[in-house]
LUMVEXDREN-940867 format. One line per field, with one value per residue (C-alpha): residue number from 0; residue in three letters; chain; x negated, y, z. Coordinates in Angstrom, 1 decimal, m for minus. Example, Ala and Ser with C-alpha at 12.3 -4.5 7.8 and 13.67 -1.06 7.14 Angstrom:
BEGIN
resi = c(0	1)
resn = c(ala	ser)
chain = c(A	A)
X = c(m12.3	m13.7)
Y = c(m4.5	m1.1)
Z = c(7.8	7.1)
//
This chain:
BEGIN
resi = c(0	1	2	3	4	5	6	7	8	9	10	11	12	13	14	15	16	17	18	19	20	21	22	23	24	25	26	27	28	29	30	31	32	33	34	35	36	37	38	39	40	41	42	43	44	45	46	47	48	49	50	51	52	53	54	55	56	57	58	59	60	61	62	63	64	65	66	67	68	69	70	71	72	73	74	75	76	77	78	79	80	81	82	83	84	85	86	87	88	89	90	91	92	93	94	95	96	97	98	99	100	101	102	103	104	105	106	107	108	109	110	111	112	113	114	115	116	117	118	119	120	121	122	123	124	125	126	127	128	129	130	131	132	133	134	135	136	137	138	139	140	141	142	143	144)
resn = c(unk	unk	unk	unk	unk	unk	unk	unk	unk	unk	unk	unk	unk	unk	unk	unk	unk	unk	unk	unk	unk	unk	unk	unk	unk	unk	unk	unk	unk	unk	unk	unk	unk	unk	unk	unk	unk	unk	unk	unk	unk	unk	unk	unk	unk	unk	unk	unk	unk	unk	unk	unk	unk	unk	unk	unk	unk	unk	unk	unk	unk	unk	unk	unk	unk	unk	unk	unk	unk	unk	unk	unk	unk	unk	unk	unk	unk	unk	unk	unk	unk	unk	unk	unk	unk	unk	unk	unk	unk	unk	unk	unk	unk	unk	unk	unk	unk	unk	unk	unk	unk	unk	unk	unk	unk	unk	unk	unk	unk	unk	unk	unk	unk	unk	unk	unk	unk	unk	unk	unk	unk	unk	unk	unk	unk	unk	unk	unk	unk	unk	unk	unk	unk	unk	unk	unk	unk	unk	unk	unk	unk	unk	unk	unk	unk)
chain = c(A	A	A	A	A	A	A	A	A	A	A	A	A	A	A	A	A	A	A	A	A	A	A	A	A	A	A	A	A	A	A	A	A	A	A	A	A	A	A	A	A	A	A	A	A	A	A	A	A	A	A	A	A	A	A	A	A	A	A	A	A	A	A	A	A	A	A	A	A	A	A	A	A	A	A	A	A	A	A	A	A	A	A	A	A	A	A	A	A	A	A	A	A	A	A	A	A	A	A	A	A	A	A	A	A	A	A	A	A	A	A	A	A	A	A	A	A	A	A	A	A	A	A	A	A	A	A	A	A	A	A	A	A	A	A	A	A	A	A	A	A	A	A	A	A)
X = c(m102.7	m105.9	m107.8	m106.1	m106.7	m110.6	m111.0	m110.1	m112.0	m115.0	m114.0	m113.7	m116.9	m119.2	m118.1	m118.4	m122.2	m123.5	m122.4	m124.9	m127.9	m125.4	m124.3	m127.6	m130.4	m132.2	m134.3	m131.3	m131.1	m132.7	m129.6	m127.1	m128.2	m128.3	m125.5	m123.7	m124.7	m123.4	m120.0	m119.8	m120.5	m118.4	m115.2	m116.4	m116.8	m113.4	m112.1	m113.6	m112.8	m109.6	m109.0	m111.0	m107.9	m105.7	m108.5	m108.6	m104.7	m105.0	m106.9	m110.2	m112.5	m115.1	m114.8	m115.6	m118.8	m120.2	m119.2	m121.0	m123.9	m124.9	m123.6	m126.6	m129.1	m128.7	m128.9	m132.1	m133.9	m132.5	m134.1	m137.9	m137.8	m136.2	m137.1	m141.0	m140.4	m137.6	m138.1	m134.6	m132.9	m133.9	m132.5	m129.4	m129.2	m129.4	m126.9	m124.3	m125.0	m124.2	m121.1	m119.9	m120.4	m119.2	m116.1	m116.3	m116.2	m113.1	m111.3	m112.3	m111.3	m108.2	m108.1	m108.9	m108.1	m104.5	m103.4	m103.5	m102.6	m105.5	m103.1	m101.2	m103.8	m104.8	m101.2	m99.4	m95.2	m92.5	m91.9	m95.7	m94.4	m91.7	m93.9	m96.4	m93.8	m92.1	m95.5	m95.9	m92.7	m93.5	m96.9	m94.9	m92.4	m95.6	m97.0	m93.9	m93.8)
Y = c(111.3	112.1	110.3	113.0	116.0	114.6	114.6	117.8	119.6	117.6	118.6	122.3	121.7	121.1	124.0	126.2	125.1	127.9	130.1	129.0	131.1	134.1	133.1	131.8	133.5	132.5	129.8	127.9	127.1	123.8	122.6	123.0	119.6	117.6	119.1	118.0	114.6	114.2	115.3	112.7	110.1	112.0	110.8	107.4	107.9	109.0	105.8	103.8	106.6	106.1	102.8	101.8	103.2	100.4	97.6	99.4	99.2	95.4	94.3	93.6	96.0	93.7	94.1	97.6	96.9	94.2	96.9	99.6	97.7	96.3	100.0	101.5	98.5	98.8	103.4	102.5	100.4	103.2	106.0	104.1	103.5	106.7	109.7	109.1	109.3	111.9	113.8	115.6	114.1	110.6	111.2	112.3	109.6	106.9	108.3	108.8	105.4	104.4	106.4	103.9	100.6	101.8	102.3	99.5	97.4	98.8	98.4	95.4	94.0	95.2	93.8	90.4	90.2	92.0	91.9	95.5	96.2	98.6	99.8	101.3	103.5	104.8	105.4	108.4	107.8	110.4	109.6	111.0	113.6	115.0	114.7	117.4	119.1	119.2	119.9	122.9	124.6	123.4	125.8	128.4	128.6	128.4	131.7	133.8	133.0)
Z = c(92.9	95.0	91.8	89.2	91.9	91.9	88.1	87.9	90.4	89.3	85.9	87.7	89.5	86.5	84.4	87.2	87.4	85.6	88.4	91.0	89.7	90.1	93.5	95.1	93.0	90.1	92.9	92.5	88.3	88.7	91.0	88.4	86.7	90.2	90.9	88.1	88.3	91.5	90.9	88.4	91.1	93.8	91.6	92.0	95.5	96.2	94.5	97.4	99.8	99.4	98.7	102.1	104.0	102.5	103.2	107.1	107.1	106.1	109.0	107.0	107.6	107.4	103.3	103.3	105.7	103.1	100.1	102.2	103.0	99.7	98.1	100.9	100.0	96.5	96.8	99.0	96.0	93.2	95.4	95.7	92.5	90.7	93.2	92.2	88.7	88.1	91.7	92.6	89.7	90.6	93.7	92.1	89.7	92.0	94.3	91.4	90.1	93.9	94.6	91.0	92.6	95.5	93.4	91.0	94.3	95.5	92.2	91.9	95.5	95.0	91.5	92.8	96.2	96.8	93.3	92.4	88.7	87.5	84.6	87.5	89.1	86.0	84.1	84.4	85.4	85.2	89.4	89.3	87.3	89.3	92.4	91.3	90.0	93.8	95.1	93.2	94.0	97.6	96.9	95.5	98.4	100.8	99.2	99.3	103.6)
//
């Protein structure tokens, strides 16, 4: 669910952009680009976010250490080369094109490793269904107290 919640506010996030020249002054127009490039990434991020718990709960956290360091290693080369020729966007760019092999490698460990059936993380069931459905009359219930 935390995938589908994370497309949306992403989604959210980069239409909501043009708002930052309103909020923080017109110093800030030039962040709107960075800003959505890195939401883009952040959804890929949350992939391995999340699926890191289930490699912790599995007793090999030495996975997510190798994923993390070759993820850092390989955000450390993007930056040298990209931040001197694109500046702030470089920066950006290499960090969103990190946070997707970050989750790349998580789908793909769980893929390989714990046969997990990536149909299944992306398809939609009606048990997923009625769970938002309870979650949003749990809401409604919460802002009546």
């Amino acid at each position: 669910y935390t995938f589908y919640l994370s497309f949306i506010l992403v989604s959210v996030g980069i239409f909501m952009t043009p708002l930052i020249p309103i909020l923080y002054g017109c110093d800030f127009v030039q962040s709107q680009g960075i800003i959505r490039i890195l939401l883009v990434g952040i959804l890929f991020a949350n992939i391995g976010k999340i699926s890191s718990q289930h490699v912790y709960a599995t007793g090999k956290v030495h996975y997510h250490m190798f994923i993390c360091l070759i993820v850092f290693l390989f955000n450390l080369v993007l930056n040298i080369f990209l931040i001197p020729i694109f500046g702030l966007q470089g920066a950006a760019y290499a960090s969103t094109i990190s946070y997707a092999c970050y989750g790349i490698f998580y789908i793909s460990y769980l893929v390989f490793y714990d046969n997990f059936v990536l149909r299944r993380f992306l398809q939609i069931t009606t048990k997923d269904i009625g769970f938002f459905k309870y979650m949003l009359k749990l809401n409604k219930k919460a802002i009546k107290l």
